[in-house]
C-alpha positions as CSV (number, residue, x, y, z in Angstrom):
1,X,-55.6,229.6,-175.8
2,X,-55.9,232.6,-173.7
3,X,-54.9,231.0,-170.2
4,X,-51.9,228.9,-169.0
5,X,-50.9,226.9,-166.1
6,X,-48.1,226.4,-164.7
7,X,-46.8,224.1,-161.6
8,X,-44.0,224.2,-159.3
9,X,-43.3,221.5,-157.1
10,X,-41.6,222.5,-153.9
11,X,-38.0,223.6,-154.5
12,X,-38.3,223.6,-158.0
13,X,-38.9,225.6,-160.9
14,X,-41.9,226.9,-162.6
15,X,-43.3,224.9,-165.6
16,X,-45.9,225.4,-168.5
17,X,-48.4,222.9,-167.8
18,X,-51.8,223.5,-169.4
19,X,-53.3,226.1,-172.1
20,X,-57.3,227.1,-171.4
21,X,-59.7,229.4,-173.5
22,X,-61.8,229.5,-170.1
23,X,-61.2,230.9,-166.6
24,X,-63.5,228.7,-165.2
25,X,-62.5,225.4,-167.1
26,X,-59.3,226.5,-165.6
27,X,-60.0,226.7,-161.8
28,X,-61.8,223.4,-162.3
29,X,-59.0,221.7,-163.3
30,X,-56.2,223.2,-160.9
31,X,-58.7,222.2,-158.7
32,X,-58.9,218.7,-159.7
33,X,-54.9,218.4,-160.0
34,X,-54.8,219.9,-156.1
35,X,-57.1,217.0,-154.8
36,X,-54.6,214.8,-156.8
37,X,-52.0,215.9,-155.1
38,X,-53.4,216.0,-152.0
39,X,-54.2,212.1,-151.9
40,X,-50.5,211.7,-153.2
41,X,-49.1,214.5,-150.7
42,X,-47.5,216.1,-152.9
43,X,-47.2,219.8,-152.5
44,X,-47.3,221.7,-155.9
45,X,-48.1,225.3,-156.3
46,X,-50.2,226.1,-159.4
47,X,-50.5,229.4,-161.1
48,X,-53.5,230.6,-163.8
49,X,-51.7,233.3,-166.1
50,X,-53.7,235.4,-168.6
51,X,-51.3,235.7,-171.5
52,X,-48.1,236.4,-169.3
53,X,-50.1,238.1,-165.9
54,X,-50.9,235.9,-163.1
55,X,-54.6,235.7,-162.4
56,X,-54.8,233.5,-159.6
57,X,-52.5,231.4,-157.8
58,X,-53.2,228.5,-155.8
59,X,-51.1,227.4,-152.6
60,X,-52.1,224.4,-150.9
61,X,-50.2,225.6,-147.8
62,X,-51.7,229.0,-148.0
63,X,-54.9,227.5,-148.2
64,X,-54.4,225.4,-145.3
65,X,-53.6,228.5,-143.3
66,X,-56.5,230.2,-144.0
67,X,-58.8,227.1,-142.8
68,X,-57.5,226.9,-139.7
69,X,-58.4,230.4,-139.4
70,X,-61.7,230.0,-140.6
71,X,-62.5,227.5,-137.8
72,X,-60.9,229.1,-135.1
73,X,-63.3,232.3,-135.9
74,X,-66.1,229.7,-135.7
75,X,-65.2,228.8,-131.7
76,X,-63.1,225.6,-132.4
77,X,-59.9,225.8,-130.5
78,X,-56.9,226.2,-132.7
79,X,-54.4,226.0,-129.8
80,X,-52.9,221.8,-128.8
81,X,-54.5,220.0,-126.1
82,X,-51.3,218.1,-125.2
83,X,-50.3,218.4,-121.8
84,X,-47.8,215.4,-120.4
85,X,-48.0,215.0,-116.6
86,X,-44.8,215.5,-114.0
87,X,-44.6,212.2,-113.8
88,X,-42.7,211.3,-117.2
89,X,-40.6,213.7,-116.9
90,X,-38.9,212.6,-113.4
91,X,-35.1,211.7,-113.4
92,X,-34.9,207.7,-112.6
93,X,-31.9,205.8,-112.1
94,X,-30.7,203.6,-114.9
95,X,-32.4,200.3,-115.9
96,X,-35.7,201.3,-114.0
97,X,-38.5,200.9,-116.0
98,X,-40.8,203.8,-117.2
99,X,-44.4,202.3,-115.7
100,X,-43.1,200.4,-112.4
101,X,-46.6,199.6,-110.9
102,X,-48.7,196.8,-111.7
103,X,-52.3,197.7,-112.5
104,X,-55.1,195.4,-110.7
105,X,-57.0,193.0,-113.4
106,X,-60.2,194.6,-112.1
C-alpha cells in the first residue's frame, strides 16, 4: 500500500486511517468520508501521505473559504444584508413592551 490516510478531528491528534495503492481511489474516498461528515457536521481534517510525505490535505474549513471566494469573484455579494432599524434600538422605560401598536386587520 503506497498511500495512507490519516484524520484529525478538531483538537485532536492525527490518526492512521486508511492504506491505498491509488491516488485517485484515495481522493474518492476522502471525498466520500468529507460528505459524511458534512451531513454529521463533523469537522475532520484528512491528509493523503505517500509513504511518509503529505500529498494532499483536505480542510473542510479551507475549502469553505475558498467558495465563498469563488462566488464573490462571480458578482454575488459576500458582505451581510442585515441592517436593524433605529427603532429597536431606543431606550424604553421598564415593563413597556417592544411592539406597542396595534396593526389594522386589513
Amino acid at each position: 500500500m503506497r498511500y495512507k490516510v490519516t484524520r484529525q478531528y478538531d483538537k485532536g491528534i492525527e490518526s492512521h486511517f486508511a492504506q491505498l495503492s491509488d491516488l485517485h481511489d484515495a481522493k474518492l474516498f476522502v471525498n466520500a468520508k468529507l460528505a459524511e461528515d458534512a451531513a454529521l457536521n463533523l469537522k475532520v481534517i484528512y491528509r493523503i501521505l505517500e509513504f511518509t510525505e503529505m500529498v494532499m490535505e483536505f480542510d473542510p474549513t479551507k475549502q469553505n473559504a475558498s467558495t465563498t471566494a469563488t462566488q464573490g469573484s462571480q458578482g454575488q455579494s459576500n458582505q451581510a444584508n442585515f441592517r436593524p432599524s433605529p427603532l429597536s434600538t431606543t431606550a424604553r422605560p421598564p415593563g413597556m413592551p417592544q411592539n406597542w401598536r396595534e396593526d389594522d386587520d386589513e
